[in-house]
N, C-alpha and C positions, 0 to 999 in steps of 0.2 A: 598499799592497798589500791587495787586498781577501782577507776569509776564502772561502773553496771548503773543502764540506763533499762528501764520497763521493757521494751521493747516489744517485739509482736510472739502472739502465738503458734503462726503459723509465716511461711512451711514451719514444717517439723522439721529438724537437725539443725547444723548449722549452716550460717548462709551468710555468705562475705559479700557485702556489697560497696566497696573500693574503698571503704572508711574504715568500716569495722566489723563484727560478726554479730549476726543475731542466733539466740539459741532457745533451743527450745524441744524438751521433751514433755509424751506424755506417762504420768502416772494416778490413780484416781485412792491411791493405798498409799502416795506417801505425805509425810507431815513435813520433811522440809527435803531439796534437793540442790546439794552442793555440784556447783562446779568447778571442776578439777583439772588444772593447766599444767603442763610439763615443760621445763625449758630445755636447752640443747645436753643439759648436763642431768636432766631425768630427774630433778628439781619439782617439786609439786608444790601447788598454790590451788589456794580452794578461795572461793567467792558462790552467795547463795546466790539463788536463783531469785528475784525481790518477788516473780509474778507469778499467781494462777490464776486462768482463766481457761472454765471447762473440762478444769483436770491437766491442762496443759500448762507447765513449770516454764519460765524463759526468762531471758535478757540479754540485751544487747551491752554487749562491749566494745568502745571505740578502741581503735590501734591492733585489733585482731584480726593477723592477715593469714590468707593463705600458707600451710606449712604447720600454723599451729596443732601442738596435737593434748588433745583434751581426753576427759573421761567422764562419768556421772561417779555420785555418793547418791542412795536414795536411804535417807532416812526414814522407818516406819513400822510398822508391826512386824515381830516376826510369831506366826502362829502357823503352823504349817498342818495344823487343824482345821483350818477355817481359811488354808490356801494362801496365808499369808507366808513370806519369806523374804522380806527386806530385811538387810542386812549391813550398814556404813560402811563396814570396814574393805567392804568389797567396788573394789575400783567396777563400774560399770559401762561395755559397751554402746554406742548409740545405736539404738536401732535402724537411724535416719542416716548413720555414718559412709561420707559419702567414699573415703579411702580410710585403710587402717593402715596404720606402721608396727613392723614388728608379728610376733608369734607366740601365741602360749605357751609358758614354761609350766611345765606340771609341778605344781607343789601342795602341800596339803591346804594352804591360804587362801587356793579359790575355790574350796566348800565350806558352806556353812556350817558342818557338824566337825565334832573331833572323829579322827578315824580309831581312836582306841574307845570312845562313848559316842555314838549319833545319836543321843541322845544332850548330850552339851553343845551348845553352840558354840561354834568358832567366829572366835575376834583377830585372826589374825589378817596382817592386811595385805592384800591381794595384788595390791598396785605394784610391784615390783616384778609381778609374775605374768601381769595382764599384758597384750596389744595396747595401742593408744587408736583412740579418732585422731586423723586429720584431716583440720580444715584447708579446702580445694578452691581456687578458682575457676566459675561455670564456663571460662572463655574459652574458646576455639575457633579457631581458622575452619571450618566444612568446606570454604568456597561454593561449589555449584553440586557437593554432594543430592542427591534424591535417591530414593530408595529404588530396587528394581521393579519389585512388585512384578515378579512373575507369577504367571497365575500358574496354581495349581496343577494342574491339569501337561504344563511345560515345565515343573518342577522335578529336579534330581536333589534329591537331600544325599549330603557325607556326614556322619557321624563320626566327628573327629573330639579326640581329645586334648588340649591348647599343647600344652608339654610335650606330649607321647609322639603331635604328629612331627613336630622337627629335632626332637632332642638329639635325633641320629643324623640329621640333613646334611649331607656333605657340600652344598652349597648354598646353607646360609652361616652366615659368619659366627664364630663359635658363642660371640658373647649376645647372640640374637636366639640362639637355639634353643627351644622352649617355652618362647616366651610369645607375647601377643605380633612382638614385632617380627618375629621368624615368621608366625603362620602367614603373616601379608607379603615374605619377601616374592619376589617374582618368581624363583623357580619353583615355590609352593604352587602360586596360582596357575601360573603353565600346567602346572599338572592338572589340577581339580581342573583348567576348563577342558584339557584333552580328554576326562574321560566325562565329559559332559555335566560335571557338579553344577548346580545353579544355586546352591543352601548350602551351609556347611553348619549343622547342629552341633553346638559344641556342649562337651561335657561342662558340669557346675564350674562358671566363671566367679560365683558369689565369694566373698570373702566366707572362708569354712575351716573349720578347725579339727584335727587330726583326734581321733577318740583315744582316753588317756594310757587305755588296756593294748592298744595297736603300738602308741610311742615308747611302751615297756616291754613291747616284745622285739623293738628295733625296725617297725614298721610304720607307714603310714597312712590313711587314708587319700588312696591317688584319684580317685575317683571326683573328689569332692561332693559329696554329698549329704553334707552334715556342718549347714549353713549357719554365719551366725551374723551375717551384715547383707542385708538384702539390695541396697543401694551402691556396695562398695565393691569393683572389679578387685580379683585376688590379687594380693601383693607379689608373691611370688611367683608371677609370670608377665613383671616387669623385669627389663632388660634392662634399665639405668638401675635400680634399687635405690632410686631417691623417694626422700617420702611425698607420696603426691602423685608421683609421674605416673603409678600405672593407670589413672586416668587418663590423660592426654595418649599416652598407648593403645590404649584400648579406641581410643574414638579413631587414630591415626591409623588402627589394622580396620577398621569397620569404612572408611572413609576409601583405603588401599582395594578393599574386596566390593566396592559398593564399583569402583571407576573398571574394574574387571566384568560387573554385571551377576556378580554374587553375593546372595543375600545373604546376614547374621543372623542364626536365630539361636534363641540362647536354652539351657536346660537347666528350670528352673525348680528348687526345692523350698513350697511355701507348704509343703503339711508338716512337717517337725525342725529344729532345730538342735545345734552341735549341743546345749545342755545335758540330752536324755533325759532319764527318768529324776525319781524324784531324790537319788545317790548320786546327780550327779554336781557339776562345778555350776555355779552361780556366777555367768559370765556377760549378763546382760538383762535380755528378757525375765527371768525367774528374779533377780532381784529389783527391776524395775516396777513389774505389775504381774506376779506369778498367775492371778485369775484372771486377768483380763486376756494375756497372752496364752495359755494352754488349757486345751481341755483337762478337767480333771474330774475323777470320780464324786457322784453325787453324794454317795454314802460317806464316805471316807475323802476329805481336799486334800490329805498326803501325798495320795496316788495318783497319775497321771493317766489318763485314756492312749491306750497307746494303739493307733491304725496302722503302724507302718512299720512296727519293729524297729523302733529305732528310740525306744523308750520314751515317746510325748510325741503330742499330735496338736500341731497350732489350733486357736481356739477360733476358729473362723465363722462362730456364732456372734464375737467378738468384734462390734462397730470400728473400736479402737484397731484389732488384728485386721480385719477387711481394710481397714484406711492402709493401713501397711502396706498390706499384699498390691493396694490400685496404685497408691502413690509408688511405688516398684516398680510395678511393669510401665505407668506414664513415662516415670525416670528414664528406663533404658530402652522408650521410642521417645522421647523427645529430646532427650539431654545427650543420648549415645545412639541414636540413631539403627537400635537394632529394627530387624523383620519381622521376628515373631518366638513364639514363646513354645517349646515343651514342658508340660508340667508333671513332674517325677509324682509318680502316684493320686492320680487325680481323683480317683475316687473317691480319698481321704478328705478333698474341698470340698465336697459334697455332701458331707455328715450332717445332718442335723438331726440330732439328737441320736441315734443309735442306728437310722437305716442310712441309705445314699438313696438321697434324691435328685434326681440330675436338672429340677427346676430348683436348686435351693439357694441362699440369698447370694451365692459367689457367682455362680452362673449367670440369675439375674444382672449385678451389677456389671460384668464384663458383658453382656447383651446391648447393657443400655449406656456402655460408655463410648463416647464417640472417636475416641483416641484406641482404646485396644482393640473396640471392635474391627479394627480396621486391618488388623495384623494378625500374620498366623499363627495359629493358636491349637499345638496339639498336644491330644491329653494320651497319658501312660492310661489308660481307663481302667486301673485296678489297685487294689490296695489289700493291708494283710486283714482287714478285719471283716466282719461274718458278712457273704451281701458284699462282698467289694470285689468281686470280678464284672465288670459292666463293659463290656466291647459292644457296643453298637449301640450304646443306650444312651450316648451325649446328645447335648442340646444341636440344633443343623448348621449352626454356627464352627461346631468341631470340626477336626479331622482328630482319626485314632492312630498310637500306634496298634494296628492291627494283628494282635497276638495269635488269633485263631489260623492268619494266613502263615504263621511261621511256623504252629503245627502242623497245619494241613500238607502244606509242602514239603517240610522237613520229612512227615510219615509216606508221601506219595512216593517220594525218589528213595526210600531208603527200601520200598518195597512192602510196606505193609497193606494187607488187604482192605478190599471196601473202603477204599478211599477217594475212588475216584466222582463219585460226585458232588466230594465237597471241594477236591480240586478244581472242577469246572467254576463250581463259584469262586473261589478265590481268583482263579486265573479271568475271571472277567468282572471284577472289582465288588465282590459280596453283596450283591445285590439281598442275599436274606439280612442280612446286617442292619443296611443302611437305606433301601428301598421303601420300605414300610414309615417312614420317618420324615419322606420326601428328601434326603438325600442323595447326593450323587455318588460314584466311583472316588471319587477326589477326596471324600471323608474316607476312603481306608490309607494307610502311611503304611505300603507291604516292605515288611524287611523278614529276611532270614539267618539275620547275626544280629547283634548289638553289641553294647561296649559287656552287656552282661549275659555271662554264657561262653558258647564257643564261637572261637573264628570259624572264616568260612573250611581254611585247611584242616583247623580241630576238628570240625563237624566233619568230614570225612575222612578222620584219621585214626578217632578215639570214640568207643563205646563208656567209655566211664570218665568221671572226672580223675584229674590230677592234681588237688588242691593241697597236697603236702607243705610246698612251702608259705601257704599262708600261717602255721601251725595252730591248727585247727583242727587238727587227728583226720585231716581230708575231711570233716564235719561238713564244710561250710559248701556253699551252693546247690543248685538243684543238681537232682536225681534222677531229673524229668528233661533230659536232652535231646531224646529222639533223632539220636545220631547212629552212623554205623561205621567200621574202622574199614572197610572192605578186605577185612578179612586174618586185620594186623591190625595188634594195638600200638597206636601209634608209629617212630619211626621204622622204614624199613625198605632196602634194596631192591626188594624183588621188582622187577619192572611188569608183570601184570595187573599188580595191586597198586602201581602207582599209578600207572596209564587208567586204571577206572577212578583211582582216588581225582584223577585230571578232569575228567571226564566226567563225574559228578559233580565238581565244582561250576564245571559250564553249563551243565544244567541248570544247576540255583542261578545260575546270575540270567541266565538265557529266560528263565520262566520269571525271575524278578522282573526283568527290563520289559518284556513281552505282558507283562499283567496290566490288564485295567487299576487305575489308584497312581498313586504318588511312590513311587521306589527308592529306598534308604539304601543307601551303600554303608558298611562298617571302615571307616580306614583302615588299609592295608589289606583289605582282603581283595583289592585289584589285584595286587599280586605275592598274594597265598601265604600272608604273615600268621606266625603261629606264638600260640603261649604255650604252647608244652603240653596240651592235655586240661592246664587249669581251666575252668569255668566260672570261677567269678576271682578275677587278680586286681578287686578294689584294693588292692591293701600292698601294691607289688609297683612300686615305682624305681627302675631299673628296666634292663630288656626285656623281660619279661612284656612288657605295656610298649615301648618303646617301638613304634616304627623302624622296621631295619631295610631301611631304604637302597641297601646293595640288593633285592629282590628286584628291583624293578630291571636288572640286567637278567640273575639267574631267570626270574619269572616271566622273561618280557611276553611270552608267548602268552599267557594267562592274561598279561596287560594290554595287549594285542589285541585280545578277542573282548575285556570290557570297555575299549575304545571305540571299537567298531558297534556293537552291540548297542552301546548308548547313545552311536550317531544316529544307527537305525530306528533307534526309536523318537529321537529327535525329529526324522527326516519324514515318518509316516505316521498320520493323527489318528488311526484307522486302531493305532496302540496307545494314545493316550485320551479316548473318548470323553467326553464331558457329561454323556448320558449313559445309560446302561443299555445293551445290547435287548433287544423286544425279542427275536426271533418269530417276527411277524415277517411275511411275504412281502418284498417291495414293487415297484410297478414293474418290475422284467421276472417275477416271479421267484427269484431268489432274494432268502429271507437277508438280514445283516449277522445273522453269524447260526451256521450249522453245526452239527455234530455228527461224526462217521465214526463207525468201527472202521477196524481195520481194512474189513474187507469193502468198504467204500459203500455201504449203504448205510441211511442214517439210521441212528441212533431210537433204539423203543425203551419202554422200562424195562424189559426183561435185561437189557443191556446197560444201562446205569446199576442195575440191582442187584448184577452180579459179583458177589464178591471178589472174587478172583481176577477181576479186568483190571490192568494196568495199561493198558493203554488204546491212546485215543487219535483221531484226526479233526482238528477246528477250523475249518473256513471261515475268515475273515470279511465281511466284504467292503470294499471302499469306496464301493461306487452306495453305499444305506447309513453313511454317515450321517445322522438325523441332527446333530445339533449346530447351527450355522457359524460362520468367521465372527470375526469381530465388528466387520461390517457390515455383515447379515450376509453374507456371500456364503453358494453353497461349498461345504467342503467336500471333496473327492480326493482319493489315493488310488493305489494297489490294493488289490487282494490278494491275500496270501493264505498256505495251507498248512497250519500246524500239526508234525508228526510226530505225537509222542511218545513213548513207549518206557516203561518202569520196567520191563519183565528182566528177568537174568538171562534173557537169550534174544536173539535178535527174531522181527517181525518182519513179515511182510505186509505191506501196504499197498492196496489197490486203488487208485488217483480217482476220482469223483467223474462224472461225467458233462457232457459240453456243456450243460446247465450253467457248471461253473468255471472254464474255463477252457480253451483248447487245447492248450499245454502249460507247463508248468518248466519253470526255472528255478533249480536248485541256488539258496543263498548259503545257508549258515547248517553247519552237521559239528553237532559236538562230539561229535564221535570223532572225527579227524581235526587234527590240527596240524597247518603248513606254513611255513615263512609266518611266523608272528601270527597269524592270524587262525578262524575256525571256518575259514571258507572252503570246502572241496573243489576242484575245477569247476569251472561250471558247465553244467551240463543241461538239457531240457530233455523232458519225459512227456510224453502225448497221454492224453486224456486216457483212461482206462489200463491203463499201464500199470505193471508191479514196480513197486520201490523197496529195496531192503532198507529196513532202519532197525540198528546196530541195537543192540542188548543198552538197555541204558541209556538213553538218547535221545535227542530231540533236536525234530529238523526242520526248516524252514523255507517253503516253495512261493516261488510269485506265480501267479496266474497270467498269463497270454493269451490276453482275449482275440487278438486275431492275428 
């Protein structure tokens, strides 16, 4: 029998402090709570827990070090009436669990019912089927690590997934490939800085567990999003495979991409958990404090409140779940030194009681806590239940990812009518959005791919999904892509349907990089990675998901123009504003950003209002950049003339008058592409001059003021 001394309640998990381990969960339903020690031979030893205090079980154990790996028993009602579901026989996860070893083995022993009566409880014991905790040592080497803390406004987010972006990498070493240590190796980061990345958003790093109907069809959940250790990076994207290590990994890629000048921010899933509904395994939460941790129906505690389709919906009315969610995100800025936070369906945080409020007690406490607030923090602003679409309606604290700009755009370039005046707001940072709220541009996060949905090649390759091989009868994902194939579905030789498929693509990325707001890159879509048609390949870990890194040769040209494109926007602030565009007169009498037809006179409402207009010309100006340096110094650029044009046939453009410029210097035409690049000669056009711009296209002039 080993000794157990009182020990403290808090933290919560366990916590080695060079003698011994303190432990400590809470539960407020159970009557006694064993803990359960594993030796190297899978050996189980149970000692209680001697203390509560506040509902919170613990005790410290001397001689427990680092490496150990544990588990809970909670013993206590099981009423699943009245929401109760405690159950001993089921080995239980820490909530607080700072690494797990190991993976779920699906067997019937980790639900609580029998599968021939759910109606009879199941006693059979789980522990041979479950993960372990193990306990970690907090130490690291950071040296002179700081964070970059680019603001906003100098912000490139890449939406990478840890796996997908080097599993294919032919220059990182094979036993790094996939894992935390590949994404830090050096030819990764050479990349992401050449195409200007300053963020790389990674998909669910959380320890998360594969749904059991996905591991019976020979599939898995690649995505991770179906979380069940909010403290613990995932095991299997450590490259030692020792137990423990993929901590020290994780802080050693974040430590690698922080000396590069590139921020971590993580994508985080705190509205439900890998449990599901109320059919599903009992692998932590649900037999730890079933009511305290999930929302559940009033009338009926069986059933779960479900916001997110994913069958439960954390109970974040819940002091003990809020403590969770803060103590989480504290953890992975101060213990792992990430940037900031996406949170997968945010609207769901915001329930209380049946509407979304976007003052409700989670918002508050990240307001007013002095550590998160301080880190970026963007919300998915929607969720599956009634009232859960909220774009624009976060606290000013936010940034969104901006979904309305990746309709608007997606409909502008694909040609459909009456769309051009919500393009003008998108392309100069949603001001209906976010204006009203005293926000700035820098609250919208514009992307036009995600990891959900299509690439940027599927989006102009394929009018419908191709989801067959999820086997889902093509069921699964949306219907709502607002894409076009230009003219072929999917692949196909013909060289004029490839040349505009080309050519649409540098539109999106041209009007991505060129918008007011913060601009998401999807990986791979620098150069033109495809999944076939599918639109949601959560469940497809193989090439399918896999970066196929010989693109950056066949593509280079596609990766050519989003190197440049994101120097240029790097290099002129006049594109990445900190205020929003007034279209007030400045003291030379040109406003800071106009609007022309074609035919080079501005813009009336009879000419936003008509449907039929696709396109546009937008003066920029850089000499009405109204919001000052960082040392209060005034900022000046270029001005430049955007030429845009959606129609299916080319325009002409007549060039504004000396008002704005004397002449004009051709940069960027995505209608040509030369030597790797989407530069045409360059050439200058004098004031009142016709310009042809190409069917499809979008062009880019500087002004020559003298």
């Amino acid at each position: 029998m080993r000794d157990v001394w009182p020990g403290e309640p808090y933290p919560l998990g366990a916590t080695w402090d060079g003698v011994g381990t303190n432990f400590s969960v809470f539960s407020e339903v159970a009557e006694r709570v064993e803990l359960c020690l594993f030796d190297d031979a899978g050996e189980e030893s149970r000692v209680d827990l001697p203390e509560m205090d506040g509902f919170v079980w613990h005790g410290y154990l001397p001689g427990i070090t680092p490496g150990q790996r544990y588990g809970y028993r909670v013993h206590g009602p099981y009423s699943p009436r009245q929401g109760h579901r405690s159950n001993a026989s089921k080995l239980l996860l820490d909530p607080y669990a700072k690494a797990i070893e190991g993976e779920v083995k699906w067997n019937e022993a980790l639900f609580s019912y029998d599968f021939a009566d759910p109606r009879r409880l199941n006693l059979g014991d789980s522990g041979p089927f479950m993960p372990k905790n193990v306990v970690v040592s907090p130490f690291f080497d950071w040296g002179n690590d700081r964070p970059p803390r680019i603001p906003y406004h100098q912000t490139v987010i890449y939406e990478a997934h840890v796996k997908g972006l080097t599993r294919l990498h032919p220059d990182v070493p094979e036993d790094q490939r996939g894992t935390y240590a590949g994404l830090a190796h050096p030819a990764v980061v050479d990349h992401l800085k050449s195409i200007g990345v300053t963020a790389v958003e990674l998909l669910p790093i959380h320890q998360y567990v594969p749904e059991h109907f996905l591991v019976a069809r020979g599939l898995t959940n690649y995505w991770g999003y179906n979380t069940m250790a909010y403290l613990a990076p995932h095991n299997a994207y450590s490259s030692s495979g020792q137990r423990g290590e993929q901590v020290l990994e994780f802080k050693a890629m974040v430590k690698s991409l922080h000396d590069a000048g590139i921020e971590v921010i993580l994508d985080v899933v705190y509205n439900h958990t890998a449990e599901g509904d109320h059919m599903g395994p009992t692998l932590g939460f649900r037999g730890i404090d079933n009511n305290s941790y999930y929302r559940l129906q009033d009338a009926d505690r069986r059933y779960h409140l479900d916001y997110t389709g994913c069958g439960n919906s954390l109970n974040v009315r819940s002091p003990h779940a809020l403590q969770l969610i803060m103590d989480s995100l504290r953890y992975w800025v101060l213990e792992m030194h990430v940037d900031g936070f996406r949170f997968d369906l945010a609207a769901a945080l915001a329930r209380e009681l049946h509407d979304v409020d976007r003052l409700s007690a989670f918002f508050d406490l990240i307001q007013q806590d002095p550590v998160i607030s301080q880190v970026k923090l963007i919300a998915e602003p929607w969720d599956v239940g009634p009232g859960g679409y909220q774009v624009g309606n976060f606290p000013p604290l936010w940034t969104e990812w901006n979904g309305k700009y990746r309709d608007t755009v997606r409909d502008f370039w694909r040609g459909s009518s009456a769309t051009l005046p919500d393009f003008a707001s998108r392309l100069t940072g949603s001001s209906d959005l976010y204006a009203t709220s005293g926000r700035r541009p820098i609250a919208s996060i514009n992307f036009v791919t995600a990891h959900d949905g299509f690439t940027l090649a599927d989006l102009v390759s394929y009018d419908r999904k191709h989801n067959d091989d999820n086997l889902e009868g093509n069921r699964d994902g949306s219907d709502d892509n607002r894409s076009w194939n230009c003219g072929v579905e999917g692949p196909t030789d013909d060289p004029d349907v490839t040349a505009l498929r080309h050519r649409q693509r540098r539109n999106f990325l041209a009007t991505l990089f060129l918008s007011q707001g913060v601009p998401m890159l999807t990986a791979g879509d620098e150069f033109g990675r495809t999944q076939g048609g599918n639109n949601n390949a959560y469940c497809q870990d193989n090439e399918v998901s896999w970066i196929d890194w010989s693109l950056a040769d066949t593509e280079s040209e596609l990766l050519g123009f989003v190197r440049e494109i994101a120097a240029f926007r790097r290099d002129h602030p006049v594109f990445r504003r900190r205020r929003f565009f007034s279209g007030r007169e400045q003291s030379d009498g040109v406003r800071d950003i106009v609007w022309l037809t074609p035919a080079g006179k501005e813009m009336d409402d009879s000419d936003w209002h008509a449907g039929y207009s696709k396109a546009v010309a937008v003066f920029v100006n850089g000499d009405a950049i109204s919001e000052p340096g960082p040392r209060g110094e005034r900022i000046t650029d270029d001005s430049f003339l955007l030429l845009i044009n959606a129609h299916h046939e080319s325009l002409t453009f007549t060039l504004p008058g000396r008002d704005f410029a004397v002449s004009w210097k051709s940069l960027f035409d995505t209608a040509t592409a030369s030597g790797g690049t989407a530069q045409p000669p360059a050439d200058v056009r004098h004031t009142g001059a016709d310009i042809d711009v190409a069917a499809r296209s979008f062009r880019v002039l500087r002004a020559v003021r003298r």
